[in-house]
C-alpha positions in Angstrom: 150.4 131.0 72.4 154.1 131.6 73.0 154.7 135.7 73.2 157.8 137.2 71.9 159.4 140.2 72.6 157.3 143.1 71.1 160.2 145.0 69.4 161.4 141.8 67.4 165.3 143.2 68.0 167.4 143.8 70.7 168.2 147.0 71.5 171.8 148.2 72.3 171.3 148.3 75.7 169.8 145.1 75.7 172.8 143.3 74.3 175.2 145.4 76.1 173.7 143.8 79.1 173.9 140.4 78.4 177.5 140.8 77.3 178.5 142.4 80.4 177.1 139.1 82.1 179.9 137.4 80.7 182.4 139.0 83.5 182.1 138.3 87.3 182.2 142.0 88.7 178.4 142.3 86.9 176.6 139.0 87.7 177.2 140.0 91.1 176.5 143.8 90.3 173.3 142.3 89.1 172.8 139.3 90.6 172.2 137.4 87.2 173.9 134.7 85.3 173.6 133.6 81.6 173.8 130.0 80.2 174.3 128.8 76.8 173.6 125.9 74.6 169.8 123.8 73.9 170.8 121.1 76.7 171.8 123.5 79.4 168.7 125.9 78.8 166.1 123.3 78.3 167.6 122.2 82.1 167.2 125.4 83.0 163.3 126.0 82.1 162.6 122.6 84.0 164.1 123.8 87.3 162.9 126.2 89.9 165.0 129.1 88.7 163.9 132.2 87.5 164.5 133.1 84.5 164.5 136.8 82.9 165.3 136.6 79.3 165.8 133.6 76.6 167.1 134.6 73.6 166.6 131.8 71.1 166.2 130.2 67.7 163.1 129.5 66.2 163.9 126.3 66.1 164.3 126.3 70.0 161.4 128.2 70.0 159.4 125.4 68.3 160.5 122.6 70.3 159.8 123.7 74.2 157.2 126.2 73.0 155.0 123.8 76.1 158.2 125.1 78.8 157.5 128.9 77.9 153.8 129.1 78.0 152.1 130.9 80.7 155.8 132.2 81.6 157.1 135.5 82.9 160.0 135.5 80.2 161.6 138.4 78.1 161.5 136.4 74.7 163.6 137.6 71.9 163.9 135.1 68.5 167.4 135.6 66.8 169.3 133.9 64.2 172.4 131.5 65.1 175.4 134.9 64.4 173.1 137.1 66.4 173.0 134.3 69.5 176.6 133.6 69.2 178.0 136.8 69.4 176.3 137.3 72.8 177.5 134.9 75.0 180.7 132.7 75.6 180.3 130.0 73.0 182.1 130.6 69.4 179.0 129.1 68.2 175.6 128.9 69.6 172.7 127.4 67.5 169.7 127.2 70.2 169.2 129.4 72.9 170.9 131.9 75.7 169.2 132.6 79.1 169.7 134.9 81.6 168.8 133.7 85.3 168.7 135.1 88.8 171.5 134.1 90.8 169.6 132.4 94.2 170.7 133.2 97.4 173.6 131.2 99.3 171.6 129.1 101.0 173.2 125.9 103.6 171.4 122.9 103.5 171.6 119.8 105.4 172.9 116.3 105.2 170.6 113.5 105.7 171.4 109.9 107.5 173.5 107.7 105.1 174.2 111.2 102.9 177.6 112.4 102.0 178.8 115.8 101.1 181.7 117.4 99.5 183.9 119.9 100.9 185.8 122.1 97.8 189.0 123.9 99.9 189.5 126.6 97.4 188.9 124.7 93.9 190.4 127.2 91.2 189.2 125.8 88.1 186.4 126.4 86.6 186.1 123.3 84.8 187.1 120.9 88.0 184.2 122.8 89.8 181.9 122.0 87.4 182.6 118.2 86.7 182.6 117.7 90.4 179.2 119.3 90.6 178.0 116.7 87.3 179.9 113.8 89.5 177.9 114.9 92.9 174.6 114.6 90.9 175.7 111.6 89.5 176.5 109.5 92.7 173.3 111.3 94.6 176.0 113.2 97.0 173.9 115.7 99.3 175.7 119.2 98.0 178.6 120.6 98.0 180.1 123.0 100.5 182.5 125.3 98.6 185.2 127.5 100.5 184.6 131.7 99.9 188.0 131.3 97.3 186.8 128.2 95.4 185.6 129.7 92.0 182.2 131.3 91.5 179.6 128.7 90.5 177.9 130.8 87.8 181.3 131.6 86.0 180.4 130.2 82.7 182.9 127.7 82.0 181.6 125.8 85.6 178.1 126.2 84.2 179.0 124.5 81.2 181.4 121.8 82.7 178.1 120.6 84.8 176.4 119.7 81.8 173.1 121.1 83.4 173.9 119.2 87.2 173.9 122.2 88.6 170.3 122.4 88.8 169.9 119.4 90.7 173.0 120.2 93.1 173.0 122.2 96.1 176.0 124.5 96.2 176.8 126.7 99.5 179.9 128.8 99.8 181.3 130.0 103.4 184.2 130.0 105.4 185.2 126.6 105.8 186.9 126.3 109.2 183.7 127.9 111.0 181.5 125.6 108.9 183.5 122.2 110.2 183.7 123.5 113.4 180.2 123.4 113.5 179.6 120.1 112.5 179.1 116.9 114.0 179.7 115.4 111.1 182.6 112.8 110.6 185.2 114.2 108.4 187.2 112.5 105.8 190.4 114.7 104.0 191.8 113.7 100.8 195.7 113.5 100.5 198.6 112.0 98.6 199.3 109.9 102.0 196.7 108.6 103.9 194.7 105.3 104.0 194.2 103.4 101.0 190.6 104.2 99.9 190.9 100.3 98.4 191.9 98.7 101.6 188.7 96.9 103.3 189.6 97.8 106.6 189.3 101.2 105.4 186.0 102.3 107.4 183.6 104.7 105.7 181.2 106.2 108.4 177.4 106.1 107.0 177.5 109.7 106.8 179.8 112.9 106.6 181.9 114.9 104.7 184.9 114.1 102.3 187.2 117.5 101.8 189.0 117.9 98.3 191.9 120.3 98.4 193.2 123.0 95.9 194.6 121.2 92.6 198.2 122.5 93.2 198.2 122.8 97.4 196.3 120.3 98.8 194.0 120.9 101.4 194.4 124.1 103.5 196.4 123.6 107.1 193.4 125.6 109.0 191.2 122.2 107.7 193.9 119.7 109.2 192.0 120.1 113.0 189.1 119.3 111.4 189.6 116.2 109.6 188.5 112.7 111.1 190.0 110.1 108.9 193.2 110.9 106.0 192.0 108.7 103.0 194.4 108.2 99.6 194.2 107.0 95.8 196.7 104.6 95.9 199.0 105.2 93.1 200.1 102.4 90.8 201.9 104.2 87.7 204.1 107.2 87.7 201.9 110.2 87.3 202.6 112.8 89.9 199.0 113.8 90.6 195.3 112.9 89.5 193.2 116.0 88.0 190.9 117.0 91.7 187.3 116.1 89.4 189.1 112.8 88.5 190.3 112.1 92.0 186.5 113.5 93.5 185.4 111.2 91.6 187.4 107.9 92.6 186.6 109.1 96.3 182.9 108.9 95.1 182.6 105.5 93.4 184.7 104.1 96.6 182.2 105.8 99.0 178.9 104.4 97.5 180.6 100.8 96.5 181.3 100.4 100.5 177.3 102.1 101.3 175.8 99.7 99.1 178.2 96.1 100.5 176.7 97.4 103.9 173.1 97.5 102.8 
């Protein structure tokens, strides 16, 4: 039987809380993020995260009553105005949850894995349609720099479309990290090789560095970097959008990994 919240309402407190959640000074005051909308929560309850509080229709309710049984969960049941005015969405008509934020955590690469660098990505919603495209094209993770924008900002949460579940994010100071690496290294930039050419060699492994939307990638990478790869350009637009041009990179990377299997 699924158990809500004894006191059927919220309390001030309670919502004050939630709301605050909203801004980046208290998820990391409290080490907790909030995420919005049925597809994203549902996600949520599947993963390994733990969660605090759902606040939720009774429609929601109904439907995964089977992913709240037997769970640790601060349950409140709320109407669609009372969900909506808590969070970031004008309208919400399923559910809100409030997670703890995991620990920054590296992971490795495997053989025949590749992962993505982010050299201070500034937009919320570029970080978090690179994350969906990592999870689509089965990239290992991504390694963000400390000035790339915070993962659980909502707007990156909701660009994922729920990816970021499945996708191992790590933020540290990227010239250490490459240092440390033995990992080839492949930059993005306006002038490089064409990424179409077949000559153009892609190692089995490594890591492919996508720079800052406006600057390019930072000059304390340029030591780093292997192999200088480009979009070839064919029209007259000055630039390609960094999730559009991550992804490009991506398709290119696992078209050559699968003509050499």
């Amino acid at each position: 039987m699924l158990h809500l919240n004894d006191s059927g309402i919220f309390s001030k407190s309670k919502i004050k809380f939630i709301k605050s959640l909203c801004l980046k000074k208290y998820r990391l005051q409290e080490n907790k993020f909030i995420l919005e909308g049925a597809k994203n929560v549902k996600l949520l309850l599947e993963s390994d995260y733990e969660i605090n509080i759902l606040v939720a229709t009774s429609n929601f309710l109904h439907e995964y009553t089977n992913l709240l049984l037997n769970r640790n969960i601060e349950i409140f049941q709320v109407n669609e105005k009372e969900l909506s005015a808590l969070g970031t969405f004008q309208e919400n008509n399923a559910a809100l949850a409030v997670a703890t934020i995991p620990d920054n955590t590296p992971f490795a690469i495997g053989e025949h894995q590749y992962g993505l660098v982010l050299d201070n990505i500034s937009d919320p919603g570029n970080l978090g349609t690179i994350i969906r495209v990592a999870d689509w094209y089965g990239i290992a993770g991504i390694i963000c720099s400390t000035n790339t924008v915070e993962l659980y900002n909502p707007k990156v949460l909701h660009a994922s479309m729920g990816s970021f579940v499945n996708t191992k994010v790590y933020y540290t100071d990227l010239p250490t990290y490459l240092a440390q690496t033995n990992l080839p290294i492949i930059g993005t930039f306006t002038k490089g090789k064409n990424l179409h050419d077949p000559q153009t060699v892609w190692p089995s492994e490594g890591l492919i560095i996508i720079g800052n939307e406006a600057k390019g990638i930072s000059e304390t990478l340029l030591p780093y970097i292997h192999q200088k790869i480009s979009i070839p350009k064919y029209g007259h637009a000055e630039s390609l959008n960094a999730a559009l041009a991550t992804a490009i990179v991506c398709d290119n990377f696992i078209r050559a990994k699968n003509s050499l299997q």
